[in-house]
PQR file with spaces between the fields and no chain letter, atoms N, CA, C, O and H, PARSE charges and radii, in Angstrom:
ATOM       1  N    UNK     1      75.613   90.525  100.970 -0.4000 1.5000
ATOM       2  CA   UNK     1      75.635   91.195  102.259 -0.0000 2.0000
ATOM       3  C    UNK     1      76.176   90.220  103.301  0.5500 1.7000
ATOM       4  O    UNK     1      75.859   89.033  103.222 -0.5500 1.4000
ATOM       5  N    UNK     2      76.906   90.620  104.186 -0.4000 1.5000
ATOM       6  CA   UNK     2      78.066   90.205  105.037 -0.0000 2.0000
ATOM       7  C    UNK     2      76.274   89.752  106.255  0.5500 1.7000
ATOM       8  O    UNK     2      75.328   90.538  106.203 -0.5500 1.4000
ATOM       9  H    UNK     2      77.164   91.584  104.250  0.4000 1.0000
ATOM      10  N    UNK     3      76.213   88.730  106.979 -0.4000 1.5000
ATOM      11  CA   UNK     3      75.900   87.797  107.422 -0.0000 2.0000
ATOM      12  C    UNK     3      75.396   88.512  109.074  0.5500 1.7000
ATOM      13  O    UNK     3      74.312   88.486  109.656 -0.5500 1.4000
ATOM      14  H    UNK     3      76.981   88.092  107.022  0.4000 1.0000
ATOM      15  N    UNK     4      76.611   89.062  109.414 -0.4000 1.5000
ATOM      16  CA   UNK     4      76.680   89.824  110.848 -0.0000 2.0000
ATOM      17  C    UNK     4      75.547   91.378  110.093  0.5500 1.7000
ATOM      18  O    UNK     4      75.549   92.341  110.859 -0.5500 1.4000
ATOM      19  H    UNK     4      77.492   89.083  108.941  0.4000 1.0000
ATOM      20  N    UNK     5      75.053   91.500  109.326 -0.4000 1.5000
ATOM      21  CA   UNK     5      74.859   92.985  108.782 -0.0000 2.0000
ATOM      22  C    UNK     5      72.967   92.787  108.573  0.5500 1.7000
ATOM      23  O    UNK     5      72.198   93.745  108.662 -0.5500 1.4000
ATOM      24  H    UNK     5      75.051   90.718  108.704  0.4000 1.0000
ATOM      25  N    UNK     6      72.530   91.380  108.296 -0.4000 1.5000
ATOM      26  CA   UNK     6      70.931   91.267  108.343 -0.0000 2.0000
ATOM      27  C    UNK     6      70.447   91.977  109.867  0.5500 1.7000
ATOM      28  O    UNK     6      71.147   92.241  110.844 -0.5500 1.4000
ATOM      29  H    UNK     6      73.154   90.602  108.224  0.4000 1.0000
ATOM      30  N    UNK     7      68.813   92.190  109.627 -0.4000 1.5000
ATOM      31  CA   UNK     7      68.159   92.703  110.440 -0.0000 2.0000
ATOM      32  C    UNK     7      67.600   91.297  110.363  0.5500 1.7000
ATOM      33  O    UNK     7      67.192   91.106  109.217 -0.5500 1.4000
ATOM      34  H    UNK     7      68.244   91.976  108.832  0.4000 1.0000
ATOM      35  N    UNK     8      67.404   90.128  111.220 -0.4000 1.5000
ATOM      36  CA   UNK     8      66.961   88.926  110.816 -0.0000 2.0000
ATOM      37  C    UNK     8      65.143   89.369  111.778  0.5500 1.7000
ATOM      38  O    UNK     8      64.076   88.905  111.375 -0.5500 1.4000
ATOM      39  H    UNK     8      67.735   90.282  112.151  0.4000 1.0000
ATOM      40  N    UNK     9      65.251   90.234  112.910 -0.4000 1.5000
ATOM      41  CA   UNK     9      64.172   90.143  113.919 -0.0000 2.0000
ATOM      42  C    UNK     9      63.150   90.973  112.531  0.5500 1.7000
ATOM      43  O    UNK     9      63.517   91.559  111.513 -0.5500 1.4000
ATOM      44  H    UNK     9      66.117   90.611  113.237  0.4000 1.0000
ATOM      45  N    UNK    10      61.396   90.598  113.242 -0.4000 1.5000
ATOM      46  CA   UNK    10      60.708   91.369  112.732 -0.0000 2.0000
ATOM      47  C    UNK    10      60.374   92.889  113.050  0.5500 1.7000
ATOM      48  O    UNK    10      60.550   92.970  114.266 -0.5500 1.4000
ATOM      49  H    UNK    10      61.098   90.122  114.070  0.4000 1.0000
ATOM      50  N    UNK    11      60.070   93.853  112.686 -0.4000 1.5000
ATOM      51  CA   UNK    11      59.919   95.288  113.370 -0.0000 2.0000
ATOM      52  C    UNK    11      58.677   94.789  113.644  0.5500 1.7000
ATOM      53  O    UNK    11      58.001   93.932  113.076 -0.5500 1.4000
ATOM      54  H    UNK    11      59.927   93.787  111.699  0.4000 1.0000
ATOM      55  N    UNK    12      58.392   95.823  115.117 -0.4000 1.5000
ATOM      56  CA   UNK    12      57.347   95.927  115.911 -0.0000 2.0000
ATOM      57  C    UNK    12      56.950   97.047  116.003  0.5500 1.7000
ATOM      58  O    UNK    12      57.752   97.980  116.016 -0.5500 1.4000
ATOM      59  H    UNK    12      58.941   96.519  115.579  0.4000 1.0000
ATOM      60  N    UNK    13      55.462   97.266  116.100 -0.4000 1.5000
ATOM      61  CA   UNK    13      54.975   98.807  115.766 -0.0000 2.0000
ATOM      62  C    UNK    13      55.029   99.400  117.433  0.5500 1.7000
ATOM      63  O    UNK    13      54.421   98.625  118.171 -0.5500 1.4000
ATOM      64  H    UNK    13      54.811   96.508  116.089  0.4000 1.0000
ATOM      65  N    UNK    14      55.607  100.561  118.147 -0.4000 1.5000
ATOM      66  CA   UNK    14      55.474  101.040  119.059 -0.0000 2.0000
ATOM      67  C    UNK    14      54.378  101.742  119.295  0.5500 1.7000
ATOM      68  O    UNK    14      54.080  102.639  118.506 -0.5500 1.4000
ATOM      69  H    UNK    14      56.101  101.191  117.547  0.4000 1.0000
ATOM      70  N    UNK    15      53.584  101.477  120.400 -0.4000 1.5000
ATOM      71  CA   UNK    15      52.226  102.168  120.946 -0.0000 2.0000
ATOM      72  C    UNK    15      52.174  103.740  120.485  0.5500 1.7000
ATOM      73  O    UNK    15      51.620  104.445  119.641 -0.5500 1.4000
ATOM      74  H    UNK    15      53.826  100.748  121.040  0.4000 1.0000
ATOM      75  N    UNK    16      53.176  103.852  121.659 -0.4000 1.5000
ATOM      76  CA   UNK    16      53.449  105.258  122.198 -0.0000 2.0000
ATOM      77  C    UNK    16      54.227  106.369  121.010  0.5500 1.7000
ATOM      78  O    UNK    16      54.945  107.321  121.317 -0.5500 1.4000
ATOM      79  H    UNK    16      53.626  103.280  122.344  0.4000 1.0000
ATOM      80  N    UNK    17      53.986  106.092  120.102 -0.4000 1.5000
ATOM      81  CA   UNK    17      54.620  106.920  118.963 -0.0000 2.0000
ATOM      82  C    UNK    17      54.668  106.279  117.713  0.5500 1.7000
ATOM      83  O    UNK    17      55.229  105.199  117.900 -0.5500 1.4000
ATOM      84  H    UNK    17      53.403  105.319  119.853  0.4000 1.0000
ATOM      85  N    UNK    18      54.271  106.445  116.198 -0.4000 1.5000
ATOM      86  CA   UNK    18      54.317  106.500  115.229 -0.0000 2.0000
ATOM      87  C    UNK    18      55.677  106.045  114.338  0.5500 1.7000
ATOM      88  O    UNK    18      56.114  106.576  113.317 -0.5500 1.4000
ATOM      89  H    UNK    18      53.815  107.322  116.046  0.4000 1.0000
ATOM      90  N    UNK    19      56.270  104.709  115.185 -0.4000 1.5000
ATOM      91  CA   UNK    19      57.851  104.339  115.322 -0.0000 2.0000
ATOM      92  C    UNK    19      57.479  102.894  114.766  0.5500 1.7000
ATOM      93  O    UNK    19      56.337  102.436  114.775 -0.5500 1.4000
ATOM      94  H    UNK    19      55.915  104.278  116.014  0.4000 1.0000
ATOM      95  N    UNK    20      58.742  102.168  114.223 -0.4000 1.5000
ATOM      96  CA   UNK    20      58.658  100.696  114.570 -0.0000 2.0000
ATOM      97  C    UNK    20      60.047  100.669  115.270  0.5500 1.7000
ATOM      98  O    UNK    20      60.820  101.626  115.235 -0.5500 1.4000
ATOM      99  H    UNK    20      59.670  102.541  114.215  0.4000 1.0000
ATOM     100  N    UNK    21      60.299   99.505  115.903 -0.4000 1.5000
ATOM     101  CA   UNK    21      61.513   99.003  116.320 -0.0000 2.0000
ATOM     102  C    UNK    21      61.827   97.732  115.926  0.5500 1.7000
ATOM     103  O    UNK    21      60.902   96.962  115.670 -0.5500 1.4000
ATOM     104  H    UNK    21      59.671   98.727  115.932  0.4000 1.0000
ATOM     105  N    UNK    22      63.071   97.337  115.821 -0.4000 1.5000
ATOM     106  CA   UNK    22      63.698   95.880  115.290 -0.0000 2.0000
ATOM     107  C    UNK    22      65.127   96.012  116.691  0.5500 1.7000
ATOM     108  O    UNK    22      65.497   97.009  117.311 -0.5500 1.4000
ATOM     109  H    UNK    22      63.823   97.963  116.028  0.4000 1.0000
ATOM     110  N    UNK    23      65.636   94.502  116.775 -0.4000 1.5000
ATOM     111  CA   UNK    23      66.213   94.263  117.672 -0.0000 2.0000
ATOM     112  C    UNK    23      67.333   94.287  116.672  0.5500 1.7000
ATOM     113  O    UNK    23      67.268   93.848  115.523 -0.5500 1.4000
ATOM     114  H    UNK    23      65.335   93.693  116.272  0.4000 1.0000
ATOM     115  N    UNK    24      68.447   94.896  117.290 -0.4000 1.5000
ATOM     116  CA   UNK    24      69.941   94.758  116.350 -0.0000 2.0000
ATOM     117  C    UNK    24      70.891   93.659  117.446  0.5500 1.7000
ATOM     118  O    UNK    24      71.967   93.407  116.903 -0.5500 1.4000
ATOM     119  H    UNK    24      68.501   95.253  118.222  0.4000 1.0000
ATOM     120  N    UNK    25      70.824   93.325  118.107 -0.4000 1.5000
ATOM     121  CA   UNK    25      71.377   92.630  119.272 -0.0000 2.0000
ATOM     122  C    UNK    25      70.632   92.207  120.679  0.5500 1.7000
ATOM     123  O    UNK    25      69.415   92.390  120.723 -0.5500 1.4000
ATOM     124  H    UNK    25      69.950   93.529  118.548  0.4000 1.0000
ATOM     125  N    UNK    26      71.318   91.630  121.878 -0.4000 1.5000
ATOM     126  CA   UNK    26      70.663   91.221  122.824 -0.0000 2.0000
ATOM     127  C    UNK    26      70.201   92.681  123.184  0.5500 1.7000
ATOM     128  O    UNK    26      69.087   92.772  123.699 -0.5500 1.4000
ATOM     129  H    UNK    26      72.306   91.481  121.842  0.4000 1.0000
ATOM     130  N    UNK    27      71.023   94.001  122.946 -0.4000 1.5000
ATOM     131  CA   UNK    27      70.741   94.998  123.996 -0.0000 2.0000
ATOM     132  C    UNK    27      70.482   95.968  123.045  0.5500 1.7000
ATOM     133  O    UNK    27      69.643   96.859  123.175 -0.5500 1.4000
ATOM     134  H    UNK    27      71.928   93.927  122.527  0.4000 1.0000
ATOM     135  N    UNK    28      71.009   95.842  122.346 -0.4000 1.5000
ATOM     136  CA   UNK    28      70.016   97.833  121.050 -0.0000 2.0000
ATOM     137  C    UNK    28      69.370   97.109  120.292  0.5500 1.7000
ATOM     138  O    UNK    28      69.521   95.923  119.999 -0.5500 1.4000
ATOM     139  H    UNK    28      71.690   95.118  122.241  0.4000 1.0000
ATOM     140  N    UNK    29      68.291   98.202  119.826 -0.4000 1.5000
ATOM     141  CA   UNK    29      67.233   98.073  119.143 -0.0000 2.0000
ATOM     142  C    UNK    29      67.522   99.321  117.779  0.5500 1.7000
ATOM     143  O    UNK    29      68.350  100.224  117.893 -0.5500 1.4000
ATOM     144  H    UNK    29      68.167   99.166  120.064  0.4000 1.0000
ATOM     145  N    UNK    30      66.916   99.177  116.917 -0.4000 1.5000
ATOM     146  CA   UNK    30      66.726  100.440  115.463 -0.0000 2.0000
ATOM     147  C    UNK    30      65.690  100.804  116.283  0.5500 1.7000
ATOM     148  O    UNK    30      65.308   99.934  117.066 -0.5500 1.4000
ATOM     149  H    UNK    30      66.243   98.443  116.824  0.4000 1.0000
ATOM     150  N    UNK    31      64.938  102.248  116.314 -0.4000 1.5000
ATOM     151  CA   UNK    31      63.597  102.356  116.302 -0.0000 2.0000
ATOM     152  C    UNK    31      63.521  103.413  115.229  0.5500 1.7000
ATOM     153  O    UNK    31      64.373  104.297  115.314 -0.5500 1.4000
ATOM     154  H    UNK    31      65.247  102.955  115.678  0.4000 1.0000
ATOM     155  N    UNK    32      62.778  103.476  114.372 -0.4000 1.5000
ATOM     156  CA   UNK    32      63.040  104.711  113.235 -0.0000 2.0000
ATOM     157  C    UNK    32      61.514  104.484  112.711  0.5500 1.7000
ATOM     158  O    UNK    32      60.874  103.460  112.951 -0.5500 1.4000
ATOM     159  H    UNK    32      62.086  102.758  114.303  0.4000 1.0000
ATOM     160  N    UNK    33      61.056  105.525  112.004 -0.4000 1.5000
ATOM     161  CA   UNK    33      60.019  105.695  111.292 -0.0000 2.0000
ATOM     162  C    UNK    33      60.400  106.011  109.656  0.5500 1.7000
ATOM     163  O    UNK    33      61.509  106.262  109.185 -0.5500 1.4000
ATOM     164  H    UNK    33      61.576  106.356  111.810  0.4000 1.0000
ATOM     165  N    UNK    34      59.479  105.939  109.169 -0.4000 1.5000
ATOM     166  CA   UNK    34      59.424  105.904  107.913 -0.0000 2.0000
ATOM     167  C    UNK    34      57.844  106.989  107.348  0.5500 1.7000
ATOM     168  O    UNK    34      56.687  106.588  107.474 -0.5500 1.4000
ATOM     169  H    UNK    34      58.578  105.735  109.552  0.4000 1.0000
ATOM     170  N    UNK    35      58.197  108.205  106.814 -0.4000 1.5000
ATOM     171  CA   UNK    35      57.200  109.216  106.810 -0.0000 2.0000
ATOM     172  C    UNK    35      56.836  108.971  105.379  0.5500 1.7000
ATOM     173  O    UNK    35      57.433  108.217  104.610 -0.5500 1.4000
ATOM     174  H    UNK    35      59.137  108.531  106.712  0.4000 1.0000
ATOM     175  N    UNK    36      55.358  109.994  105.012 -0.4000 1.5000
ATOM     176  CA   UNK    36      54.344  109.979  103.948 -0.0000 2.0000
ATOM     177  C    UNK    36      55.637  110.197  102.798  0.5500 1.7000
ATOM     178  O    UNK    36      54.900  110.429  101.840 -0.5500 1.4000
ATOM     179  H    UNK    36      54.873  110.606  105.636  0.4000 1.0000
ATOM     180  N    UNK    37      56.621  110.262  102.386 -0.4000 1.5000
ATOM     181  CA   UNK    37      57.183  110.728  101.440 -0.0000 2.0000
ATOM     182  C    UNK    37      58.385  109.740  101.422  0.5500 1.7000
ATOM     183  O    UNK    37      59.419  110.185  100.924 -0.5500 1.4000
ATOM     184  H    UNK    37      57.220  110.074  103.164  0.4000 1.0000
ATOM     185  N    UNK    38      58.399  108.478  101.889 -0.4000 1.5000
ATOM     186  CA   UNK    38      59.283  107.482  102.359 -0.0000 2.0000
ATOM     187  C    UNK    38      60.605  107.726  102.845  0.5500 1.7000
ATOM     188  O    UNK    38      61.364  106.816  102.509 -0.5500 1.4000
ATOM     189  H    UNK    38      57.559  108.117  102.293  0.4000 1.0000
ATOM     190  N    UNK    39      61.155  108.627  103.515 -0.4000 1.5000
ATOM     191  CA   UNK    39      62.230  109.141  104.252 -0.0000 2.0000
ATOM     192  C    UNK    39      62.004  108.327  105.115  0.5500 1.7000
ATOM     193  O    UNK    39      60.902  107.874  105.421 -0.5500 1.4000
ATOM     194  H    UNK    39      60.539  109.366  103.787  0.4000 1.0000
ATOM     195  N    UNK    40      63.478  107.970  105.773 -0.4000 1.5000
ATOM     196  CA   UNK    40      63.331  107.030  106.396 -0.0000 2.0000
ATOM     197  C    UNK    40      64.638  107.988  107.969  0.5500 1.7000
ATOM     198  O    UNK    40      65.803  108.384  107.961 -0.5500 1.4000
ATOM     199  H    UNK    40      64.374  108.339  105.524  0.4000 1.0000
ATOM     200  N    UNK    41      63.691  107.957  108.868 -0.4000 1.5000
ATOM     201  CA   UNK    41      64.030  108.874  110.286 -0.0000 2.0000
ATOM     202  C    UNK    41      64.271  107.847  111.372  0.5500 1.7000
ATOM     203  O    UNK    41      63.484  107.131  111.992 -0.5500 1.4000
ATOM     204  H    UNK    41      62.744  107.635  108.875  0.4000 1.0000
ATOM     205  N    UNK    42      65.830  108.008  111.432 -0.4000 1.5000
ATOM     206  CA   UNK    42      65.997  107.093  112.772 -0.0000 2.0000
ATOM     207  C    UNK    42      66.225  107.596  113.899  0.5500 1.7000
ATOM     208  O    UNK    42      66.999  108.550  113.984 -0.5500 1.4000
ATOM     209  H    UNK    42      66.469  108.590  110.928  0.4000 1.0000
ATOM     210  N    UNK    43      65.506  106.984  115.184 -0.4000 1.5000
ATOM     211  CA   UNK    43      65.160  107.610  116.067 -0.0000 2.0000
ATOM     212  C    UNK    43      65.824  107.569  117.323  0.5500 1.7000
ATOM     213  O    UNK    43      66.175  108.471  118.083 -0.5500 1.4000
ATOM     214  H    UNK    43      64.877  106.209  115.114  0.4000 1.0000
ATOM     215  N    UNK    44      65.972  105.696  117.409 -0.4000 1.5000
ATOM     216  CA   UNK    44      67.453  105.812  118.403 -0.0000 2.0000
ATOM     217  C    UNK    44      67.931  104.243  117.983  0.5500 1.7000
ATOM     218  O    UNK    44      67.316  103.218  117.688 -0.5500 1.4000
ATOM     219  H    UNK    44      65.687  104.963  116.792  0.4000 1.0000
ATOM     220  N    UNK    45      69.037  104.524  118.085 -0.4000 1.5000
ATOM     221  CA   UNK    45      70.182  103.416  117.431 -0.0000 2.0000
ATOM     222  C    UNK    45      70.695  102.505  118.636  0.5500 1.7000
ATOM     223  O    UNK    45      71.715  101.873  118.361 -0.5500 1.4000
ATOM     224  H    UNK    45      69.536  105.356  118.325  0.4000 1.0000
ATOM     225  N    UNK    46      70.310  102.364  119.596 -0.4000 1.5000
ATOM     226  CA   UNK    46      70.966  101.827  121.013 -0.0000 2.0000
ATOM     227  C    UNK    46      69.751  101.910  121.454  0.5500 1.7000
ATOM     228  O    UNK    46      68.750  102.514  121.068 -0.5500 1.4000
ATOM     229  H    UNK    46      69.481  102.877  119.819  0.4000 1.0000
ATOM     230  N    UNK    47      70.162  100.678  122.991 -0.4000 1.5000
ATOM     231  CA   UNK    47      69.727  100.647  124.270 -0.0000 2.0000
ATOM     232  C    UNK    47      68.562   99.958  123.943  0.5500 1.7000
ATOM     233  O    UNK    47      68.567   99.267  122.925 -0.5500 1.4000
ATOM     234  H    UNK    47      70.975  100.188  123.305  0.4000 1.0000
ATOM     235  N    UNK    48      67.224  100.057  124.874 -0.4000 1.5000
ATOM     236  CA   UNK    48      65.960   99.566  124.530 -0.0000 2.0000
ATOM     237  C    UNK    48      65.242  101.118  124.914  0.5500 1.7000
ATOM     238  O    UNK    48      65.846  102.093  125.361 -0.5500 1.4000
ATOM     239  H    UNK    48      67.220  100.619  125.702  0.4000 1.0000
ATOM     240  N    UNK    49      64.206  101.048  124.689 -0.4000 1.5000
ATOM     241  CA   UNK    49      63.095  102.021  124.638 -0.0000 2.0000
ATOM     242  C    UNK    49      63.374  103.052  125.394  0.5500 1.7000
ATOM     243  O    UNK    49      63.550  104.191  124.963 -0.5500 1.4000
ATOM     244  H    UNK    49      63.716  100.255  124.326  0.4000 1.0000
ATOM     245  N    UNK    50      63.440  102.642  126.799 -0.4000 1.5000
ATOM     246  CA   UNK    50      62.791  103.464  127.609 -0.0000 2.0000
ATOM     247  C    UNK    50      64.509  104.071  128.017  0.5500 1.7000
ATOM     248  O    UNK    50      64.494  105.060  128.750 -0.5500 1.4000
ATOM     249  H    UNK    50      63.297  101.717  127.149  0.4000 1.0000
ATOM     250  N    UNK    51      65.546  103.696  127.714 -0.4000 1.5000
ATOM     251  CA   UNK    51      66.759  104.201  127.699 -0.0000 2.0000
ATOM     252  C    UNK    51      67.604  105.318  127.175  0.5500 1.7000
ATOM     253  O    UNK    51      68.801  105.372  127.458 -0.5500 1.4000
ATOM     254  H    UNK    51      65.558  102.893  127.118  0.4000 1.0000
């Protein structure tokens, strides 16, 4: 795997919803969940949270 392509940050569990988030850069974040049947639901691909 190409170097620029790791998620190197740890995910963080979000309060306010049943989410984690990981930092992809200085300015977007992954925030996605992962449900009882391991599907994996991404939630927003950019920005930070509250954006």
């Amino acid at each position: 795997m190409h170097e620029s392509h790791r998620l190197t940050e740890k995910p963080e569990p979000l309060r306010h919803r049943k989410a984690w988030s990981r930092r992809i850069d200085d300015v977007n974040r992954l925030v996605y969940n992962i449900d009882e049947n391991g599907f994996l639901w991404i939630i927003s691909c950019r920005g930070h949270y509250e954006d």
